[in-house]
C-alpha positions in Angstrom: 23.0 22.2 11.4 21.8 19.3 14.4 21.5 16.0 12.9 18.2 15.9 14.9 15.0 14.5 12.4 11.1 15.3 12.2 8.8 13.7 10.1 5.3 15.5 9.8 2.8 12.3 9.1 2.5 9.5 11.3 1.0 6.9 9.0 2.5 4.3 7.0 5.4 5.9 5.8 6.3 8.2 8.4 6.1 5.4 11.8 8.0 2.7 10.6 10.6 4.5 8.1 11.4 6.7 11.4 11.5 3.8 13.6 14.1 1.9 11.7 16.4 5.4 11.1 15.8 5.8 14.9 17.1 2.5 15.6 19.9 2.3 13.2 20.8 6.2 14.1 21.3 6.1 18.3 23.1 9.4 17.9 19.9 11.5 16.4 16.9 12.4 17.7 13.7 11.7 15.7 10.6 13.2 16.3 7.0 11.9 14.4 4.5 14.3 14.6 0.8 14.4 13.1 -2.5 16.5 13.6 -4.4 13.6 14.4 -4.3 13.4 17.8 -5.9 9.5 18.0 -3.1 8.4 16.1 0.3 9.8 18.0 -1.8 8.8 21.2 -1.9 5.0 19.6 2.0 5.7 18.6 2.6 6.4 22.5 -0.1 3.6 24.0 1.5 2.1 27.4 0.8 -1.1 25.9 2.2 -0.5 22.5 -1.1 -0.9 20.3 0.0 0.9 17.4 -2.2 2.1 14.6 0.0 0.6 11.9 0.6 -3.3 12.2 3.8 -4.8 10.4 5.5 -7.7 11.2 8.7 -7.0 13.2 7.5 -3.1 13.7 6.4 -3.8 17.6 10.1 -4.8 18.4 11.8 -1.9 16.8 9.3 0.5 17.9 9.8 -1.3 21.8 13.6 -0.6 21.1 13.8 2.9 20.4 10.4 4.8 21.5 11.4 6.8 24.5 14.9 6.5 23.6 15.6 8.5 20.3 12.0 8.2 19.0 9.5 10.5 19.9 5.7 11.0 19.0 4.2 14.2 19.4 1.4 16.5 18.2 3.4 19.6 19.0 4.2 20.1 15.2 5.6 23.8 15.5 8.0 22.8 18.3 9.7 19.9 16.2 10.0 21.4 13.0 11.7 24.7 14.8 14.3 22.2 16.7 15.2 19.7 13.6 16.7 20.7 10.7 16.1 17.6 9.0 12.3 17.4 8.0 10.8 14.2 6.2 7.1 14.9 4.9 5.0 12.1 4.7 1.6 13.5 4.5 -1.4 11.8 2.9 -1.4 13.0 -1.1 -4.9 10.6 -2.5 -6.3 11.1 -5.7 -8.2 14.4 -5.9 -12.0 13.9 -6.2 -13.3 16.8 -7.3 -12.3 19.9 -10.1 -9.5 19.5 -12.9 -7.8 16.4 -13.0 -10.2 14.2 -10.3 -10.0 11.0 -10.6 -6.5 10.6 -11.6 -4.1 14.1 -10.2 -3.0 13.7 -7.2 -4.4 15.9 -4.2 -1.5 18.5 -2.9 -3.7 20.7 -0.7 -2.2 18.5 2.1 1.1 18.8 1.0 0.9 22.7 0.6 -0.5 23.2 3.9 2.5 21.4 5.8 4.9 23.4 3.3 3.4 26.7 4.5 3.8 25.2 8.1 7.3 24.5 8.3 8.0 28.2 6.3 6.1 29.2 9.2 7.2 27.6 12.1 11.3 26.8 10.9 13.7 29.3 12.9 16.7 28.5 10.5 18.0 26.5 7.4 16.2 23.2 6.9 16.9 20.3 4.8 12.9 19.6 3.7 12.6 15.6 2.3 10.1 14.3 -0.3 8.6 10.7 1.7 5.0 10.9 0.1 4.8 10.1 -3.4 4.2 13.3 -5.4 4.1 14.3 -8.9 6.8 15.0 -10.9 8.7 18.4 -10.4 6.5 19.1 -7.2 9.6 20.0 -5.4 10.0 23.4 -7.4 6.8 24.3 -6.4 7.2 23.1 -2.2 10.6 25.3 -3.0 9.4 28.0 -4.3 6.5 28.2 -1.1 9.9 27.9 1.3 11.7 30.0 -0.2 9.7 32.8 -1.0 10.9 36.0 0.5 12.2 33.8 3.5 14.8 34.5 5.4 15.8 30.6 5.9 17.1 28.5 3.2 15.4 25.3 2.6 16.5 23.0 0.4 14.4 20.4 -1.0 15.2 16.8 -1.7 12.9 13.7 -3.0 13.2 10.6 -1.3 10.6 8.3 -2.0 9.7 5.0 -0.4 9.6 1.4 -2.1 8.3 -0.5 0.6 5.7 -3.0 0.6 3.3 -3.5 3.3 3.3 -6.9 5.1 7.3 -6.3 4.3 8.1 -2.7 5.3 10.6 -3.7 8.3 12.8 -5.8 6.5 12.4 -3.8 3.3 14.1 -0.9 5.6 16.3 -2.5 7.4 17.3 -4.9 3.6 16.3 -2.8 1.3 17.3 -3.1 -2.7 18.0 0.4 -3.3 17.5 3.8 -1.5 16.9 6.8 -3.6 17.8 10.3 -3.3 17.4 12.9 -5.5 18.4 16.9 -4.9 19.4 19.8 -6.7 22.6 20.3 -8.9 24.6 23.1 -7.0 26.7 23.2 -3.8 23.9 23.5 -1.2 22.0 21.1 -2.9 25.0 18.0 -3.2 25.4 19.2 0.8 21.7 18.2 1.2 22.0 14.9 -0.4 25.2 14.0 1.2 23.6 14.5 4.7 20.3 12.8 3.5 22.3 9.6 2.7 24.3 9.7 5.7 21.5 8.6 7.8 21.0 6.0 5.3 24.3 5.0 5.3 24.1 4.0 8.9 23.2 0.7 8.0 23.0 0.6 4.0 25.9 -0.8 2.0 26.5 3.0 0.0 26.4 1.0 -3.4 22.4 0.7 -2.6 22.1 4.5 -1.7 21.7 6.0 -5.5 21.3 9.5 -6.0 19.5 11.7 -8.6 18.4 14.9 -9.9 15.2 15.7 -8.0 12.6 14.9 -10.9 14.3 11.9 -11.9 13.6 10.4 -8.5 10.1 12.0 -8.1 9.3 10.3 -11.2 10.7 7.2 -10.1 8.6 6.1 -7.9 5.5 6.5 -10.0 7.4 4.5 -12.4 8.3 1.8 -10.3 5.3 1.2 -9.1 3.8 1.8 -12.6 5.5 -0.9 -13.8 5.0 -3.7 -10.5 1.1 -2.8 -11.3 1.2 -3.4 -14.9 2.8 -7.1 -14.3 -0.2 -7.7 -12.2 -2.6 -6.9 -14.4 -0.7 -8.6 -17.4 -0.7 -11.8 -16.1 -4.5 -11.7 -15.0 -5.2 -10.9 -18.4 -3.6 -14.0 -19.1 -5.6 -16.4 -16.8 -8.4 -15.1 -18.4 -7.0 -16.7 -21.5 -6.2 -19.8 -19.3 -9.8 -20.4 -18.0 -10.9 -19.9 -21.4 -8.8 -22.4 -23.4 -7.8 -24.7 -20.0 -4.5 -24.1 -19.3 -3.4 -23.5 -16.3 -2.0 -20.1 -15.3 1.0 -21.1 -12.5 2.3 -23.0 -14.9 2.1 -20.5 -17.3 3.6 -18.2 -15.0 6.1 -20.6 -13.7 8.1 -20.8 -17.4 7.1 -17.1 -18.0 9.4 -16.0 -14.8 12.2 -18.6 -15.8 13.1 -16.3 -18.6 15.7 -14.4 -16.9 14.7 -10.9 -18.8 11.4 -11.2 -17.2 11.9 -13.3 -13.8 9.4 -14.8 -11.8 8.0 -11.5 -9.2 4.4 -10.5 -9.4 3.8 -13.3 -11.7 0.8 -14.3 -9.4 -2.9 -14.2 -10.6 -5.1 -13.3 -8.5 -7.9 -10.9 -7.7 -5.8 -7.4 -8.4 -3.5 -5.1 -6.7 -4.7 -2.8 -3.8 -3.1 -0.5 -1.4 -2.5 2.7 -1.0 0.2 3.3 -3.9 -0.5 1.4 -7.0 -3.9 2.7 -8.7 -2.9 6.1 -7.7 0.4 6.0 -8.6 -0.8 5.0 -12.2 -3.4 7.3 -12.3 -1.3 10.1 -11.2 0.6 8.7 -14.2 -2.0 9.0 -16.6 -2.9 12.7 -16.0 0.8 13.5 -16.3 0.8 11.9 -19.7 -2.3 13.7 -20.8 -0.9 17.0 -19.3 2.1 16.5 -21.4 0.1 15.4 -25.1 1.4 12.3 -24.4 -2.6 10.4 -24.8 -1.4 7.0 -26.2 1.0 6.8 -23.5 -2.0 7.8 -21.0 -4.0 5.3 -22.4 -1.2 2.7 -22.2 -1.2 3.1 -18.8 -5.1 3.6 -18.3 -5.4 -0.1 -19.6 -3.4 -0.9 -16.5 -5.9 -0.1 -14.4 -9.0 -0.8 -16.1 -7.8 -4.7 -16.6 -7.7 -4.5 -12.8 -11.0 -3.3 -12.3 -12.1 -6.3 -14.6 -10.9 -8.7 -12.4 -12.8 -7.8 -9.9 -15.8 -7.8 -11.7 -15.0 -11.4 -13.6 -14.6 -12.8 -9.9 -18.3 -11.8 -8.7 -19.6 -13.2 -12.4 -17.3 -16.3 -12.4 -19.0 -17.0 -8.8 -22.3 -16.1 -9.9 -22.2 -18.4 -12.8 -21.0 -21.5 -10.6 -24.0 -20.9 -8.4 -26.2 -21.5 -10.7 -27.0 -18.1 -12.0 -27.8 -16.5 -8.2 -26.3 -15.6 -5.5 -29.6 -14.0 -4.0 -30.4 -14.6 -0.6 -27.7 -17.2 -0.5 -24.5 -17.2 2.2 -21.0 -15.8 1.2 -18.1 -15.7 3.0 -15.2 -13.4 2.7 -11.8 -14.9 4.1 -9.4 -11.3 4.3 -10.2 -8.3 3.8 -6.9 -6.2 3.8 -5.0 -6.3 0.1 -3.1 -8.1 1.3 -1.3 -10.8 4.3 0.6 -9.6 6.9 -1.3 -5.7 7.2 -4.5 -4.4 8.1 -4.7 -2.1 4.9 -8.0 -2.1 3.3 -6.8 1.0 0.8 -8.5 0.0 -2.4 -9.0 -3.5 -1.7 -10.0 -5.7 -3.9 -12.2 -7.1 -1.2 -14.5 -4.3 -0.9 -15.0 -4.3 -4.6 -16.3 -8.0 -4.9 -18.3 -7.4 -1.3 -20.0 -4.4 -2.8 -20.9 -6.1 -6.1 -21.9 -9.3 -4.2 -24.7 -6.8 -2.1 -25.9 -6.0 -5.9 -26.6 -9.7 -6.5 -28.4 -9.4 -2.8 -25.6 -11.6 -1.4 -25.6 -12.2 2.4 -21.8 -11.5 3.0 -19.6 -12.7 6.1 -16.4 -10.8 6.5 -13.4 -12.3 7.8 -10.0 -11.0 8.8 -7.1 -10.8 11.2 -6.6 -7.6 11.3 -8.9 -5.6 8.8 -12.1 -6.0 10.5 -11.9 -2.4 12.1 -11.4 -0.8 8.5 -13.6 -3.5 6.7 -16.6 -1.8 8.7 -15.9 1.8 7.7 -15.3 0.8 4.2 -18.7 -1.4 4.2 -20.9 1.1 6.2 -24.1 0.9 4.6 -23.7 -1.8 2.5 -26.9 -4.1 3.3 -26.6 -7.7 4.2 -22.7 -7.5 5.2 -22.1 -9.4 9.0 -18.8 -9.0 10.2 -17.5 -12.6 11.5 -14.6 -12.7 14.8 -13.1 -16.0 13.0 -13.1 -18.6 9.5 -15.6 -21.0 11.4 -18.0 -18.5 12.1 -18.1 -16.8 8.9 -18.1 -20.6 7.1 -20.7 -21.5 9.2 -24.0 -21.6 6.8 -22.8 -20.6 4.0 -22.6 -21.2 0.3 -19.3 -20.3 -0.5 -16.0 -19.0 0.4 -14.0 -16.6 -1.1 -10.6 -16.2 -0.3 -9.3 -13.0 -1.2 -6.3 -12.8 1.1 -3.7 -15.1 1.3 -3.2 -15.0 5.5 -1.1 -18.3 5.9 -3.2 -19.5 8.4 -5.7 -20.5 6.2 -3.9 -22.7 4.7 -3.9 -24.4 8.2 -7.7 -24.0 9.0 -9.7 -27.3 9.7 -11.2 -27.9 6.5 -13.0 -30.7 7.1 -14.8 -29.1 9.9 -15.5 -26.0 7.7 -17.5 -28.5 4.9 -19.4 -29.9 7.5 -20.8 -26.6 8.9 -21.7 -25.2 5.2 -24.8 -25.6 3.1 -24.3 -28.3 0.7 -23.0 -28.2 -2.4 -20.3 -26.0 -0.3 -18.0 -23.8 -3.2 -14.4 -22.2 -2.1 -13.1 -19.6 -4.5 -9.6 -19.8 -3.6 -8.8 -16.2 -5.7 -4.8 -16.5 -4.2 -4.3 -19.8 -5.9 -2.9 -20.2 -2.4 -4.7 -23.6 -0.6 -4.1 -27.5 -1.3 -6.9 -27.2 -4.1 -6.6 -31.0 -4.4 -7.5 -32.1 -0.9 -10.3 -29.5 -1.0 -11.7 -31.4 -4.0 -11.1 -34.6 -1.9 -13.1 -33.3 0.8 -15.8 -32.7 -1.4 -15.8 -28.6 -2.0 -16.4 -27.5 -5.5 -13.1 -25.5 -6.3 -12.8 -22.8 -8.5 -9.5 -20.9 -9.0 -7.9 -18.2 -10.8 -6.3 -18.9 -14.1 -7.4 -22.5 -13.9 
């Protein structure tokens, strides 16, 4: 067996994970490969413009591309010459038949199984990157195996990286998992599967697993990250109703060592690509199991979410004195969150789209979303998308904040209140600016939890 790598998806998960492995493993050759032939010619631009922005993935990818790392359309080619194949494909929430809504997609999945059965010209070690349901990896082996004359033997190795912090969550990260199969071929698998890890990751981080336990484990983990989100907005609701003040609340909550201080911060919801469908995906196991007051446990998760969204636009509605019709708003961010260009259920688009309902004009703002912001907004009436803050301020009513870019924090503030219709309202929704000199200033300041 060559120790040489393809991963079949080039997005998120597949260009940076194989980056860093590239970079940390001189000795192997990694290939990325994807049917989308804008994308792997972005991967390969002469000037480096890749599709996926992280901080710190422009250096690595400057380091190795050319060198060990490759990016190629030529799918059949790469799986035939590695025997190690990552699959990072898309796997969204189905939308339509049983389970839509909540089950996760697989026709994606299936098809690149069927690919590399296809296309493989000997044993291959097949690894679990996209977050599937749990015990998919029985049916991706049965589909390899099937009167094959290869073996493949599947492992699940999901990903726990956050965007805005994917490099140094690869190159630091807490734990890796890797889950395989309890017999000889299958302990053979995972040792070579955490040898690349191993590379650079102290070996007491690499854990290993049965194959469900770590398929489940990701939709746990990020089960449980999404359900502290939405716990402590619940709880600033509570603040805003009684006037305490929810980082403080927060603060003494996260002192407790049993519950520390991490995703402790209120604000307008989670996004991204993982959360809501990991949950989701979640639920329908639950209910697919019997297990309903579990499913609705977790259901609650995602509905107090949703809310916040919704409390936003009517907490902004009410401070405008009942309208927002006609008048000036200003989105600051778009993407989920800082430091990416992700608009993957945003909680952005939500309040934009509800705003249009109230026959808001809305002025987008971001570093790096505005390219997805207008796909996601297309044909949403009285949305403007704005090159910079002072445009989008300029005229208006209010300003939302709905991504915490540091920057802002920097902005020239007073020169903002001067360009805005008067009396000029920030909704700082990150709890993230100097709330006090705004006030000073002369904004009206509402806030999260407060």
């Amino acid at each position: 067996m060559n120790k040489d790598i393809v991963c079949i998806g080039a997005g998120y998960i597949g260009g940076p994970t194989m980056a860093v492995i590239a970079l940390k493993n001189p000795g192997r050759r990694v290939v990325v490969v994807d049917i989308n032939e804008a994308r792997i010619a972005a991967w390969n631009s002469p000037d480096f413009d890749l599709p996926v922005y992280e901080p710190g993935l422009l250096d690595v990818v400057r380091q190795v591309r050319g060198r060990n790392l490759f990016f190629s359309t030529d799918i059949e080619t790469a799986v035939r010459e590695c025997d190690i194949v990552f699959v990072g494909v898309n796997t969204p929430t189905k939308s339509f038949g049983r389970g839509a809504g909540m089950a996760s997609d697989l026709q994606y999945w299936e098809a690149t199984a069927r690919e590399i059965k296809r296309f493989a010209r000997g044993d291959k070690i097949v690894v679990e990157k996209s977050t599937l349901p749990v015990r998919t990896a029985a049916a991706m082996e049965a589909i390899l195996n099937d009167h094959s004359e290869h073996k493949f033997t599947v492992l699940s190795n999901p990903e726990f990286l956050a965007e805005g912090t994917a490099i140094r969550d690869l190159l630091e990260p807490d734990r890796v998992l890797v889950g395989g199969p309890d017999d000889a071929d299958g302990r053979a698998a995972v040792e070579e599967c955490v040898s690349i890890y191993a590379s650079w990751v102290p070996r007491e981080r690499i854990l290993t697993t049965g194959v469900w336990s770590a398929e489940l484990t990701k939709l746990a983990a990020n089960a449980f990250l999404a359900q502290r989100v939405s716990s402590i907005n619940a709880i600033a609701g509570l603040c805003e109703a009684t006037g305490a003040d929810v980082d403080e609340v927060a603060r003494v909550i996260g002192a407790d060592r049993r519950i520390g201080p991490k995703f402790l911060k209120a604000g307008p919801g989670f996004g991204g690509s993982c959360f809501k469908k990991d949950v989701l995906n979640l639920v329908y196991l639950c209910e697919s199991f019997g297990l309903h007051t579990a499913a609705e446990y977790w259901h609650g998760v995602v509905k107090m979410n949703e809310h916040q969204q919704e409390r936003i636009v009517s907490r902004l509605v009410k401070q405008m004195f009942n309208t927002v019709a006609n008048k000036k708003i200003a989105l600051f961010g778009f993407a989920f969150k800082a430091d990416t260009g992700d608009t993957r259920e945003t909680p952005s688009a939500t309040v934009a789209k509800l705003l249009a309902e109230e026959h808001a004009r809305i002025a987008v703002t971001d570093p790096k979303a505005i390219p997805n912001a207008r796909r996601d907004l297309e044909g949403v009436p009285g949305v403007e998308f704005c090159d910079g803050e002072y445009e989008a301020a300029a005229g208006a009513d209010a300003i939302v904040l709905m991504t915490d870019w540091r920057h802002y924090k920097d902005l020239d503030w007073n020169r903002i209140f001067e360009s805005m219709r008067k009396p000029a309202l920030v909704f700082d929704t990150r709890n993230c600016l100097d709330q006090a000199r705004l006030r000073e200033i002369g904004f009206r300041v509402l806030a999260i939890g407060k």
